[in-house]
N, C-alpha and C positions, 0 to 999 in steps of 0.2 A: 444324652445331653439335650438334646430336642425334646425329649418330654419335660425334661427338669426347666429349658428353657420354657416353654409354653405355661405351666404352671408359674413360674416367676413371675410373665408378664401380666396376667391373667392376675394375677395377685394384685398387681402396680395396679392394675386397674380400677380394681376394686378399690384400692387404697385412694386413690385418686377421686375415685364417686366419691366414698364415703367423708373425706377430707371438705368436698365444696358442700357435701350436705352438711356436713356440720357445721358451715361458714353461716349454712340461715339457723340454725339451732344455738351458736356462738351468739350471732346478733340478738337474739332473741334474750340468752341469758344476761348478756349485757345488758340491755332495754330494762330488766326486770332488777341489774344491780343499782342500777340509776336512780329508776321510780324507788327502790328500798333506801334512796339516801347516800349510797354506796360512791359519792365522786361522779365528776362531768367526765375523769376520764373515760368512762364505761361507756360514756357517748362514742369515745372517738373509736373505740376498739369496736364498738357496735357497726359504728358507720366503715370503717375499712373490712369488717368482716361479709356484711351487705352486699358490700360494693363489690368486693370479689364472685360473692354468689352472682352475683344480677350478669355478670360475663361471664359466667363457666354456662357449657353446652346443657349441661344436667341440668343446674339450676335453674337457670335463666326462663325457661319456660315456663316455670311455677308461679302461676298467681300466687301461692305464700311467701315467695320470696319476693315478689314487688309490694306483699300488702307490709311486712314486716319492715321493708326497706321508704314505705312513707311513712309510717310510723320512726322509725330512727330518724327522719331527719324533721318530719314535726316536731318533733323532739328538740332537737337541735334550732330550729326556727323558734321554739318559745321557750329558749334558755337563752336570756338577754349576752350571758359571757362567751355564750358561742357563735353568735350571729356575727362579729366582727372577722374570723376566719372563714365561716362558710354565710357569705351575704346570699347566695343562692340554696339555700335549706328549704326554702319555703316552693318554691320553683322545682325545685328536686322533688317532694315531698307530692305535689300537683302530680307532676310526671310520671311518680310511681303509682298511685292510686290509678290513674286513667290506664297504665297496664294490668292494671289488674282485669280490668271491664274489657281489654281489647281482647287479653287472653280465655277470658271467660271460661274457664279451670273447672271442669263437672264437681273436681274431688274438694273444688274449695270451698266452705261452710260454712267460714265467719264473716259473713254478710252484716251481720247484727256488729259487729265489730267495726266492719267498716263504715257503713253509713255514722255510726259513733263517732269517730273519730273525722271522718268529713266533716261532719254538724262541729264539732270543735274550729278544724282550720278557717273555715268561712270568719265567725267573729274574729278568730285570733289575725288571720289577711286582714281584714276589713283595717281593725284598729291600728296596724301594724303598718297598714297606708296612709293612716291619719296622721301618727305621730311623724313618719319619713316626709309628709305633706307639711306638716308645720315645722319642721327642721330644714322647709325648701330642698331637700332631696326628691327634686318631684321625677327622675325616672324610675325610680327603686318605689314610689307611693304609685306611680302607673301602674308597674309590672304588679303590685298587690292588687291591687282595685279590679284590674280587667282579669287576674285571677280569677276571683270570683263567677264569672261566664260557668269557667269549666267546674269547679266546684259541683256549683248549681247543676249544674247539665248532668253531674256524676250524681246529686241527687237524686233529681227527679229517673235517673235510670233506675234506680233502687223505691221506685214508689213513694222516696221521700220529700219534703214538702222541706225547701233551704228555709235557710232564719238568715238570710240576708239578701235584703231587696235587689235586687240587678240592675232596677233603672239608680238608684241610689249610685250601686257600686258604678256601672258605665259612665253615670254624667261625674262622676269624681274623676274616675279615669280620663275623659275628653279633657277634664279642666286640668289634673295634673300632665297630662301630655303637650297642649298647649304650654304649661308653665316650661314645662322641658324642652320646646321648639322642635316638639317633634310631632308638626301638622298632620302628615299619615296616620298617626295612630290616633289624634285625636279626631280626624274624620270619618278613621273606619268605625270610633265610640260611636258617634254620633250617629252613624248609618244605622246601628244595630239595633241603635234606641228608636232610630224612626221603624224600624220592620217588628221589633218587638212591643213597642210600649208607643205606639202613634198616637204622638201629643204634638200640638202647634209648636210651642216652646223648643222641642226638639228639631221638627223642621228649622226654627227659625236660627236656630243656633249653628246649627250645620251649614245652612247655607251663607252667614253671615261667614263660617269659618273658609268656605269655598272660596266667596269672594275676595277675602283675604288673601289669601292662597294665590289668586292671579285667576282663578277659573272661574271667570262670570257666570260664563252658558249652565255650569253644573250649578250652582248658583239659584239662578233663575229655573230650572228643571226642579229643583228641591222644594224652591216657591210654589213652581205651579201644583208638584206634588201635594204639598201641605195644604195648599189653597182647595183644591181635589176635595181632598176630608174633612177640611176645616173651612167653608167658605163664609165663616161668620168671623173667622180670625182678621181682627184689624191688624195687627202687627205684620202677617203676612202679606197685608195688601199693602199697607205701608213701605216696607222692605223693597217691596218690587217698583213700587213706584218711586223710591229714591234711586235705583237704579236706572229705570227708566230718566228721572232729570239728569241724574248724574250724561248722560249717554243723547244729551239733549232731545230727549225723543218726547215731544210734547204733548204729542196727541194720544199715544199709548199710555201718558203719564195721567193724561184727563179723565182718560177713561178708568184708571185704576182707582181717579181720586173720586169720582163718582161713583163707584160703586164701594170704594172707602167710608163715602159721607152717608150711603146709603143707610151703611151700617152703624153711623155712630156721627149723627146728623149734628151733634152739639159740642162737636169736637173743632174748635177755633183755627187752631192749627190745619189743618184738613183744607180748611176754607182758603187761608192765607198761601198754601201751595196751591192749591187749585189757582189764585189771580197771579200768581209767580209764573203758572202754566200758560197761563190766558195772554200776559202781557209777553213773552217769549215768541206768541205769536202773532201778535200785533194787535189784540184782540183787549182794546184798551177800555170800552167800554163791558164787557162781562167781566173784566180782571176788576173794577172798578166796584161791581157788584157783589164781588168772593169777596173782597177786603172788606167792604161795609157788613157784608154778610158777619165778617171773622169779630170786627170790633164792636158787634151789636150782643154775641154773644160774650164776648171776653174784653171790656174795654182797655185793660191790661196788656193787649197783644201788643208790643210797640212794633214790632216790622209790619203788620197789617197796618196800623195807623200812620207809621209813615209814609208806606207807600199810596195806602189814602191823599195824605199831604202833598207825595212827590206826584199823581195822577194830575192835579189843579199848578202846580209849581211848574211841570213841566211846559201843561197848555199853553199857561201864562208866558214862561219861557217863549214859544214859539209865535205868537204874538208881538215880543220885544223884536225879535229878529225879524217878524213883518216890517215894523214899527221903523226899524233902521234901514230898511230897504228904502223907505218911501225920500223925495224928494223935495223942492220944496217951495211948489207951487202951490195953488191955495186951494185946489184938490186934495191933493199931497198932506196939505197940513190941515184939512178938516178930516182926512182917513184916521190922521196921527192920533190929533184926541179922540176919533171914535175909539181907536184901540187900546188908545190909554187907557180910558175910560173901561171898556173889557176888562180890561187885563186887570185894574184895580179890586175889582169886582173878584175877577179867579185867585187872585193872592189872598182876598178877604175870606174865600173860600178855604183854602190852604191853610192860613194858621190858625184856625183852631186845631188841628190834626197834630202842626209841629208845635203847638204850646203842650196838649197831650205828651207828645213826645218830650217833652223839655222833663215837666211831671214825671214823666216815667224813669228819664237818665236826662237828669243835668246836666251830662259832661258829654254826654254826643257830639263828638265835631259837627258832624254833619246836618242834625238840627238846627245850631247854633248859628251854622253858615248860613241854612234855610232862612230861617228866623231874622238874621241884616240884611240879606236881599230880601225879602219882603217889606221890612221896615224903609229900606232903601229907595225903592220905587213907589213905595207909598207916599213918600214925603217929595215926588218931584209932580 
């Protein structure tokens, strides 16, 4: 009995190998009834046959059984009537292939196979993130897009050279993850794109996403980074220095915008934060210098030309409130008209600036107001 016993099990055993080896042999003929035309459902018997192989102890270890088992569900990821049951085929399909390379199988041979069929998923991901992007399903256009990394990375293992670009696919991925509100993933894009493909652009994009995010400091680190590699990038000096005003920090903001104008000296704007800087510090004559600077280049700038205007408006201003202090002795009333007399002089200065302004926008309250108080004091 014991021997007959031993042989029985010794059989089950064998029955039991043989049985999950032919679950990747199953798959396989499946795969091959499908490509012949033969029905989707040869997919599905494919993918349950796979699936059993990839967890049995025998199997499981087999690079052929992970490379057959991407294969079935690329498969399944580019048969449109199957995608709505298995939304993860494509995910699946990544997963199997990158075992195959973990396992690194001496006996396995179709390398020329696989890299084939990688060079397939990459365009078939890529487009496949386009279309879930213009459908606004942008975490399903994420998870395709940032695919691509590993793809790639499964190429270049095999000596092959991908046919789809990474910074392409990463900044799609940043942009559909953002669309998804899922900041994490669209910073770690961005991160990868600065360590792989270090471009201003990317800096600058990441750290605006930072800032968003509520993280200045990293933010600003991203800046200085970028700035590092790119110190001809205006946009990065830019950036930093609207943080800087944001953060009322004036002096660090002057200096950004100085070596901002260094770089790009005929840049009007530049000019007009620079006396925004200046006047924050009370520093009313060089702020007065930035703006003539900004509307000698651009006479179109209307906030440099008003604050032109507002520079003489204000003086003038301060002079009236001389003017009312005084009393009314005969002292007192020959200070009055000397100051009138000023002050008429600093208004006539003034509105050429707010008639610019008028020119520039009609409808500005604040012109308009300028413009009757001027007119106002002029006629007394």
């Amino acid at each position: 009995m014991k021997k007959i016993l031993f042989t029985f099990i010794g059989a089950a055993i064998t029955a039991a190998s043989f049985s999950q080896s032919s679950n990747v042999t199953a798959a396989w003929n499946y795969m091959n009834y499908y490509n012949n035309g033969d029905g989707v459902q040869n997919l599905e018997k494919a993918k349950n046959a796979i699936d059993q192989a990839a967890v049995d102890e025998k199997t499981a270890p087999l690079a052929k059984t992970w490379f057959y088992r991407g294969q079935v569900y690329q498969l399944i990821f580019s048969d449109s009537t199957l995608i709505p049951q298995h939304d993860m085929a494509q995910a699946e399909a990544v997963k199997s292939y990158k075992k195959v390379l973990e396992i690194n199988d001496p006996k396995f041979k179709q390398w020329k196979d696989y890299t084939r069929y990688l060079l397939a998923l990459g365009p078939g991901s890529f487009n496949a993130a386009i279309t879930q992007f213009e459908r606004k399903n942008y975490e399903q256009s994420y998870k395709y897009f940032a695919s691509i990394s590993d793809i790639n990375s499964m190429l270049e293992a095999q000596n092959e050279k991908p046919n789809i670009e990474l910074d392409k696919a990463l900044g799609n991925a940043a942009l559909s993850a953002e669309n998804a509100g899922d900041t994490k993933a669209a910073i770690d894009a961005y991160k990868k794109l600065t360590e792989k493909y270090p471009d201003a652009k990317y800096f600058l994009l990441l750290s605006r996403l930072e800032k968003k995010d509520g993280n200045k400091d990293a933010a600003i680190a991203t800046l200085d980074a970028g700035i590092a590699k790119f110190p001809q990038s205006i946009d990065l000096l830019i950036d930093k220095l609207n943080i800087f005003i944001g953060d009322n920090k004036h002096e660090q903001a002057m200096d950004m915008l100085n070596k901002a104008i260094a770089l790009d000296p005929n840049n009007d704007q530049l000019y007009y934060a620079l006396g925004t800087a200046y006047e924050k510090l009370g520093k009313g004559d060089e702020a007065k210098a930035a703006y003539e600077k900004a509307t000698q280049i651009n006479p179109k700038n209307f906030g440099a030309t008003y604050n032109m205007g507002a520079y003489y408006f204000n003086q003038a201003g301060a002079l009236n409130d001389e003017m009312n202090k005084l009393g009314y002795s005969k002292a007192d009333q020959l200070k009055f008209e000397e100051l009138k007399k000023k002050r008429a002089d600093i208004f006539k200065s003034a509105k050429p600036y707010f008639d610019k302004c008028k020119e520039l926008n009609p409808d500005d309250a604040l012109t308009l107001k300028a413009l009757k108080q001027i007119e106002l004091y002029s006629a007394q």
